[in-house]
C-alpha positions, 0 to 999 in steps of 0.5 A: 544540525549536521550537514555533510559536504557535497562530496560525502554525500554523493558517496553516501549509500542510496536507498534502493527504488522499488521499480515502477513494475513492482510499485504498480504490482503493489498498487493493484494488489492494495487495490484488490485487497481493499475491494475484498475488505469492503466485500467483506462487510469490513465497513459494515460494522456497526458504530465503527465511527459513531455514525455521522455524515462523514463515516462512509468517506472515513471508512474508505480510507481505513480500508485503504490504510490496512489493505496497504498494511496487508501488502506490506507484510506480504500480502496474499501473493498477487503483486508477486505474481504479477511482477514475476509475470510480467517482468519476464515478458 
């Protein structure tokens, strides 16, 4: 493993942090887009899982994962929207 002194590392470039105001953006608009998946019928589909007493539990969490998929390309506008809002306020 390869460690950097102190130093160097605080010269390091940082990743830059999205801001609170755009990370709750994103968060509602997940949150939308996944109330709008299960509106869908998208966790109807028939033998998703196989059935069993888990499935309903399970498909929640795909929803979640592709309507966190969704925002991340871009989404449909909404945390965008929200941002440019409510950032000029």
């Amino acid at each position: 493993m390869i460690t950097l002194p102190v130093a160097q590392m605080a010269d390091s470039p940082r990743i830059p942090q999205k801001e609170p105001l755009q990370k709750a953006a994103e968060e509602l608009e997940t949150v939308f887009l996944a109330e709008m998946l299960k509106s869908a019928g998208l966790n109807k589909a028939p033998d998703l899982f196989s059935g069993g007493a888990g499935e309903d539990q399970f498909q929640s969490f795909l929803i979640r994962a592709q309507a966190e998929q969704m925002v991340q390309s871009g989404g449909v506008g909404l945390a965008a929207s929200l941002f440019h809002a409510l950032s000029e306020r």
